[in-house]
FIKE-68567 format. One record per residue: residue number from 1; x, y, z of N, C-alpha, C, O, CB in turn. Coordinates in steps of 0.2 Angstrom, whole numbers, plus 5000, padded with zeros to 4 digits. Last residue first. Glycine has a CB too. Example, Ala and Ser with C-alpha at 12.3 -4.5 7.8 and 13.67 -1.06 7.14 Angstrom:
<atoms>
(2 (5064 4989 5035) (5068 4995 5036) (5064 5000 5039) (5067 5006 5040) (5070 4997 5029)) (1 (5066 4972 5039) (5062 4978 5039) (5066 4984 5039) (5071 4983 5042) (5057 4978 5045)) 
</atoms>
This chain:
<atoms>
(123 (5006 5023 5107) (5010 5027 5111) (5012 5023 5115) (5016 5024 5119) (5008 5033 5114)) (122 (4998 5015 5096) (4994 5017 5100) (5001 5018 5103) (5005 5013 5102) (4989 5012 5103)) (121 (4991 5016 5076) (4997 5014 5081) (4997 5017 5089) (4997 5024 5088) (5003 5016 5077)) (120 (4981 5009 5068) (4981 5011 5072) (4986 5010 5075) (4987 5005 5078) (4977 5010 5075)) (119 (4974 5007 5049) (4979 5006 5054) (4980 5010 5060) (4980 5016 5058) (4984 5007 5052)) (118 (4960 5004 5039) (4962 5008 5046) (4969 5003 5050) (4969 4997 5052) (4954 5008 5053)) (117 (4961 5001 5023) (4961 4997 5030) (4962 5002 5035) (4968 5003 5034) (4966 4991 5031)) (116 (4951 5003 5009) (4955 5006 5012) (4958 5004 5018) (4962 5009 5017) (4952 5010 5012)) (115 (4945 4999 4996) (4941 5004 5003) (4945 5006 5008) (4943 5010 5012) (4935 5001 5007)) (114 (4957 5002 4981) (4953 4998 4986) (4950 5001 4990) (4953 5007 4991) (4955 4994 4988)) (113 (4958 5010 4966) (4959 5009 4971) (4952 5003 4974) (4947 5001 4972) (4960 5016 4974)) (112 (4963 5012 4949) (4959 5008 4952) (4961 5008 4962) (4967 5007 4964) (4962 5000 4947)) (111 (4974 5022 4944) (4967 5020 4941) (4962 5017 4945) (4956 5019 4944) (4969 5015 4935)) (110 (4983 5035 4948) (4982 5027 4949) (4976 5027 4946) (4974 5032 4945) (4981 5024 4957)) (109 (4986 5049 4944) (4986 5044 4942) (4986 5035 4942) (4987 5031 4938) (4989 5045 4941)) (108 (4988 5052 4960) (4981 5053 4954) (4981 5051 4947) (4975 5050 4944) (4980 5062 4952)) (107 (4998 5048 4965) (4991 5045 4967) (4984 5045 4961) (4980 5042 4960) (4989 5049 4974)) (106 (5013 5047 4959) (5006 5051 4960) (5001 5048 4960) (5000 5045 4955) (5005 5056 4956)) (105 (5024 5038 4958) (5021 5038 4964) (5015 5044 4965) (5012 5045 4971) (5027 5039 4969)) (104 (5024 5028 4944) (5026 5034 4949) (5022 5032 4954) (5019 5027 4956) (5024 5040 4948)) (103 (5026 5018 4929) (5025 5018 4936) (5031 5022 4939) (5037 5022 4939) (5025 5012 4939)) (102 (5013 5022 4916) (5019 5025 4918) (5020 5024 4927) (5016 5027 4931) (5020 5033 4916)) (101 (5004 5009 4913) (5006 5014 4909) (5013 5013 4916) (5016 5009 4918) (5000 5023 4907)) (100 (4992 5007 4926) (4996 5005 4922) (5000 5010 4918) (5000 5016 4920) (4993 5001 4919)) (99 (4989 5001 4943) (4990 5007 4938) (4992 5003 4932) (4994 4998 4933) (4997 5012 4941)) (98 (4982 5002 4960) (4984 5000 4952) (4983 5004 4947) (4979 5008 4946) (4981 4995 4950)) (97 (4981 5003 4977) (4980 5004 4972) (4985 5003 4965) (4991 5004 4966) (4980 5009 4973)) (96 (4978 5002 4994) (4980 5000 4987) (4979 5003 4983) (4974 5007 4984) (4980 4996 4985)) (95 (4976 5014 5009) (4974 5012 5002) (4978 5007 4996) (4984 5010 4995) (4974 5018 4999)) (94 (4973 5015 5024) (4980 5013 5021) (4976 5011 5014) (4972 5006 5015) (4985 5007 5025)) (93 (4971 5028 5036) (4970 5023 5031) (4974 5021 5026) (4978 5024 5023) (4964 5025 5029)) (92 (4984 5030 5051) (4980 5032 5045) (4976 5026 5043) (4976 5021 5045) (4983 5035 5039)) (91 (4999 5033 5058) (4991 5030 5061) (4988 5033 5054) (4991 5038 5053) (4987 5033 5070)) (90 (5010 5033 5059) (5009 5030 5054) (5002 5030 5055) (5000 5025 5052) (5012 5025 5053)) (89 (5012 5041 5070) (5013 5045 5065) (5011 5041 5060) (5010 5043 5054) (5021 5049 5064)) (88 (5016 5030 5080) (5010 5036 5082) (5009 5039 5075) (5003 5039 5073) (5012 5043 5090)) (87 (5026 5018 5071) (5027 5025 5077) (5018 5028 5077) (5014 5026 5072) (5033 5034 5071)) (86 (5032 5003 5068) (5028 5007 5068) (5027 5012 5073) (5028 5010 5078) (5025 5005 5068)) (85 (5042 4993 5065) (5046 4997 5068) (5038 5003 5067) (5040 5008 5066) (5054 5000 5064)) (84 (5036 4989 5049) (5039 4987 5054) (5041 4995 5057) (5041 5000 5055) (5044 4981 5052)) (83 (5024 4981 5036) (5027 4989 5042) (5030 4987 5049) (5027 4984 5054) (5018 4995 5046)) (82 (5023 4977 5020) (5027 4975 5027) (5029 4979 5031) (5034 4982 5031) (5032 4973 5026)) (81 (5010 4976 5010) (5016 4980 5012) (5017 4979 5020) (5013 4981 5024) (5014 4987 5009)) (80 (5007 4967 4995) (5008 4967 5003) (5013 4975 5004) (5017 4978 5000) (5014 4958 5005)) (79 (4998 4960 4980) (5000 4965 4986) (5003 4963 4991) (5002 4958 4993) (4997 4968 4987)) (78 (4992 4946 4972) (4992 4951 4981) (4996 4956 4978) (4997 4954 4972) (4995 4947 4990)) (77 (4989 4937 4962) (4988 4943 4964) (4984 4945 4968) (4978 4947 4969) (4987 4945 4961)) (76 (4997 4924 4963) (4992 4925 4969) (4986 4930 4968) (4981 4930 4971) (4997 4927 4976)) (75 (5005 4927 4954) (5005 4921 4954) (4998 4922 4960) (4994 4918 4958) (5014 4917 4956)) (74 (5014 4938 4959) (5010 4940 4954) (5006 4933 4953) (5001 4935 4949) (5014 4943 4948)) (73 (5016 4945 4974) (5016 4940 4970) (5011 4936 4963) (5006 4933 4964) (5018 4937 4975)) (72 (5028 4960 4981) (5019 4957 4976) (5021 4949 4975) (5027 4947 4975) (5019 4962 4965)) (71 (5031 4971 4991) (5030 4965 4988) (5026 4965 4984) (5021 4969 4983) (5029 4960 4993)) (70 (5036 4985 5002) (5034 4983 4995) (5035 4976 4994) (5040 4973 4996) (5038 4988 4991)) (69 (5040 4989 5018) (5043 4985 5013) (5035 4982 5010) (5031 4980 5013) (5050 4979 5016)) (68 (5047 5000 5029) (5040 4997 5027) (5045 4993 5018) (5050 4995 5015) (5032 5006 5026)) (67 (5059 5007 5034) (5055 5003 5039) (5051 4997 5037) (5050 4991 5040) (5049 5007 5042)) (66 (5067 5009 5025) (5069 5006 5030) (5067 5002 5034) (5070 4997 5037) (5071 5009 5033)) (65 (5055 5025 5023) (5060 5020 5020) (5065 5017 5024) (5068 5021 5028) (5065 5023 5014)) (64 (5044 5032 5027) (5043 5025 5027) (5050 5020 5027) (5051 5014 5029) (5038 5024 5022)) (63 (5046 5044 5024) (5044 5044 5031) (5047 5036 5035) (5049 5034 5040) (5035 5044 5030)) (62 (5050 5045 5009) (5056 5044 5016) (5056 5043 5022) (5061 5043 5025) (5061 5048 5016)) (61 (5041 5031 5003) (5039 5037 5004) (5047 5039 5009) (5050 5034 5012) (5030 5037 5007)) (60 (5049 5022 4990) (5047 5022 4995) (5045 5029 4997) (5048 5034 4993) (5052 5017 4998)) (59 (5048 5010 4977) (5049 5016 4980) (5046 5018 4987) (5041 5015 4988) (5047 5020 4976)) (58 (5055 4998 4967) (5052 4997 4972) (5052 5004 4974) (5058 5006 4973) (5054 4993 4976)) (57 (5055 4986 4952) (5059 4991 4956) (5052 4993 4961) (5046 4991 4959) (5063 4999 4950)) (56 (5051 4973 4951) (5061 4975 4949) (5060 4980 4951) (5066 4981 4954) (5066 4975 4942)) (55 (5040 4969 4949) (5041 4968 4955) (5048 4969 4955) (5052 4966 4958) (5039 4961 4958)) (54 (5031 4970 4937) (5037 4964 4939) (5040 4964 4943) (5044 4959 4944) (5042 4964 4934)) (53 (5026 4981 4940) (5022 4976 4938) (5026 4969 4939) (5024 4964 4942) (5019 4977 4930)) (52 (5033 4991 4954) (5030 4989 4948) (5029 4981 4947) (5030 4976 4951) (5035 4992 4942)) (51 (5028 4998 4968) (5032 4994 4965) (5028 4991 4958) (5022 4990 4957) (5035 4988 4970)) (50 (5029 5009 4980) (5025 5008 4976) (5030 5001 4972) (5035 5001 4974) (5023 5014 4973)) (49 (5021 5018 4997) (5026 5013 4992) (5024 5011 4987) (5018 5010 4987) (5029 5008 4995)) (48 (5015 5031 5000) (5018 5027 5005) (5023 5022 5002) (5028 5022 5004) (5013 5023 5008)) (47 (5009 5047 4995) (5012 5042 4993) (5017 5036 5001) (5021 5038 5005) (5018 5045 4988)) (46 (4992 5053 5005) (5000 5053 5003) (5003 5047 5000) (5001 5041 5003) (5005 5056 5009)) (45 (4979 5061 5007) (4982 5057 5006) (4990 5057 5002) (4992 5060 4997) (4977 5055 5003)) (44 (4979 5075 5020) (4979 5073 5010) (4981 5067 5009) (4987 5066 5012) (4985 5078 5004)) (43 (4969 5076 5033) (4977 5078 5031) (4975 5075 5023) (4969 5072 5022) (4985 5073 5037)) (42 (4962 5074 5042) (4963 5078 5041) (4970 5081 5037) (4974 5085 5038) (4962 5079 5046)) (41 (4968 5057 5048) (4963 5065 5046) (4965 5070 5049) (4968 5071 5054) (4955 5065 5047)) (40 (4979 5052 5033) (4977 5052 5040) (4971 5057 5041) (4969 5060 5037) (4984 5055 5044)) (39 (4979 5040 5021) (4977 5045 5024) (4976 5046 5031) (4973 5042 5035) (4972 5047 5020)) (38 (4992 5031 5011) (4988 5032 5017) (4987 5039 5016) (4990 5044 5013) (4992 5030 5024)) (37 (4996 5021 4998) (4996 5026 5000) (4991 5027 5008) (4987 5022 5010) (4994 5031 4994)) (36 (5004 5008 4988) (5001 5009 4994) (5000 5017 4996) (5005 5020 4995) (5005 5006 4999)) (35 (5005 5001 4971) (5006 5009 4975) (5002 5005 4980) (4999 5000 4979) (5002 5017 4972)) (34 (5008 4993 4955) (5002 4993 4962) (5006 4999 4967) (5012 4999 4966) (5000 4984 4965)) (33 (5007 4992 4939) (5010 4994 4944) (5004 4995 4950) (4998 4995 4949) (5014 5001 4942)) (32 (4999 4977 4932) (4998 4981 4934) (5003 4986 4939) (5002 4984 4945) (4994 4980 4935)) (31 (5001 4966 4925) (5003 4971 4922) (5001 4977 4924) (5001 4982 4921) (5001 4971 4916)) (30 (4995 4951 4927) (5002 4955 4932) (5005 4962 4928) (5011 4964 4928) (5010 4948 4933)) (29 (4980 4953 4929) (4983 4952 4924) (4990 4954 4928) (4989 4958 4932) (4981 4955 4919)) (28 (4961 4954 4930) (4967 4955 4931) (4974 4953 4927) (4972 4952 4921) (4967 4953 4937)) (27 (4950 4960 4930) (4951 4960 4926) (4959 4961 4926) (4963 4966 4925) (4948 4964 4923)) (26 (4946 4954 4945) (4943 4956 4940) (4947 4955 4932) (4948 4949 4929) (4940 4963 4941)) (25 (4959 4958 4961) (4952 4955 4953) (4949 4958 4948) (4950 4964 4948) (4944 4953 4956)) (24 (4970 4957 4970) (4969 4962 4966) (4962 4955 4962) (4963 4949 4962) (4977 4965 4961)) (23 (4972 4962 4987) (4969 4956 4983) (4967 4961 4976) (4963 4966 4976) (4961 4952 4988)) (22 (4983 4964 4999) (4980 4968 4994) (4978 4963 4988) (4983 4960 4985) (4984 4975 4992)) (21 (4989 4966 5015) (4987 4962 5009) (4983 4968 5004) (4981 4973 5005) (4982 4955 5012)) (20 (5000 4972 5028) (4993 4974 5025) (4994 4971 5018) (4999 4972 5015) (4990 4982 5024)) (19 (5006 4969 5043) (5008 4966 5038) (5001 4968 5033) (4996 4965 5035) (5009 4958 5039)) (18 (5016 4975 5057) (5010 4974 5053) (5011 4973 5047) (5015 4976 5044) (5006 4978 5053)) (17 (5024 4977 5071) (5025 4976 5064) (5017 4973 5064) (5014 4971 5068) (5033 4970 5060)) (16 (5027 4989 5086) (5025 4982 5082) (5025 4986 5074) (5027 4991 5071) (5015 4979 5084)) (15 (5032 5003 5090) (5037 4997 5089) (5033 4990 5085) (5036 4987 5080) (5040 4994 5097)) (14 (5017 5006 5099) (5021 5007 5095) (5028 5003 5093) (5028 4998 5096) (5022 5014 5097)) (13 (5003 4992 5094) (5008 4998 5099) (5015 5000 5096) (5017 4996 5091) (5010 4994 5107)) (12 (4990 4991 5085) (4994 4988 5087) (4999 4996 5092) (4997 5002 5093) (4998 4984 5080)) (11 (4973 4989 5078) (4977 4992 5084) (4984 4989 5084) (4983 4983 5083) (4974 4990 5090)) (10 (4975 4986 5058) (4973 4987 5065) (4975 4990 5068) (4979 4995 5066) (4973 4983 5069)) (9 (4975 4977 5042) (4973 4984 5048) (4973 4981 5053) (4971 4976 5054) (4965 4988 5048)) (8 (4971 4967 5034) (4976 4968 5037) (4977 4971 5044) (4980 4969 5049) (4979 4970 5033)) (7 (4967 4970 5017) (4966 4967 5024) (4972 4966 5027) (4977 4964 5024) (4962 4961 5023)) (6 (4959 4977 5000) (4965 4976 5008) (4961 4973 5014) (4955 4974 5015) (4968 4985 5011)) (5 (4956 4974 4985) (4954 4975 4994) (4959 4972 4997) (4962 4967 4996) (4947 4970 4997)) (4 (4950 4979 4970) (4956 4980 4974) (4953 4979 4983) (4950 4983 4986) (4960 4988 4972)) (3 (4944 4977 4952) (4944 4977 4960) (4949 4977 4965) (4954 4974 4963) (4941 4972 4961)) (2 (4942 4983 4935) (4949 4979 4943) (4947 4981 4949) (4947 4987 4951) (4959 4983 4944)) (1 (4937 4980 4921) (4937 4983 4928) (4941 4979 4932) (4943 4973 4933) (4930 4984 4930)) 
</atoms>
């Protein structure tokens, strides 16, 4: 089993940058593709970024691309995902999640998620 927790979340204003962690355990191993997604409410959870196990390739949602930046360091196992230039529109819960096998960006194939962090971006 794989455990997954984020930390990071908050209030910020529009233009700030935030930085959300993601602690991978248990049965870990750097073989895992790892994804960010967010939910807003009322609305479906959606792809936000994702990068594979070795950290060579990286994807991005096209809300996000430019802005938000994918990392891992597999030596630590974290996660990170880097939000800069933040808008009112990014306001949601922000999920990790782990995968193995084939890395995409369909959520429903992730295997393992974390509870989630509330990001708040304020006008």
């Amino acid at each position: 089993q794989v455990q997954l927790v984020e930390s990071g979340g908050g209030l910020v204003q529009a233009g700030d940058s935030l930085t959300l962690s993601c602690v991978v355990s248990g049965r870990t191993g750097s073989f895992y593709h790892m994804g960010w997604f967010r939910q807003a409410p009322g609305k479906e959870r959606e792809f936000v970024a994702a990068i594979t196990w070795s950290g060579g390739n990286t994807g991005y949602a096209d809300s996000v691309k430019g802005r938000f930046t994918i990392s891992r360091d597999n030596a630590k196992n974290t996660g990170y995902l880097q939000m800069n230039s933040l808008k009112p529109e990014d306001t949601a819960v922000y999920y990790c999640a782990a995968k193995q096998g084939t890395y995409n960006s369909d959520y429903a194939s992730y295997d393992y998620w974390g509870q989630g962090t509330q990001v708040t971006v304020s006008s």
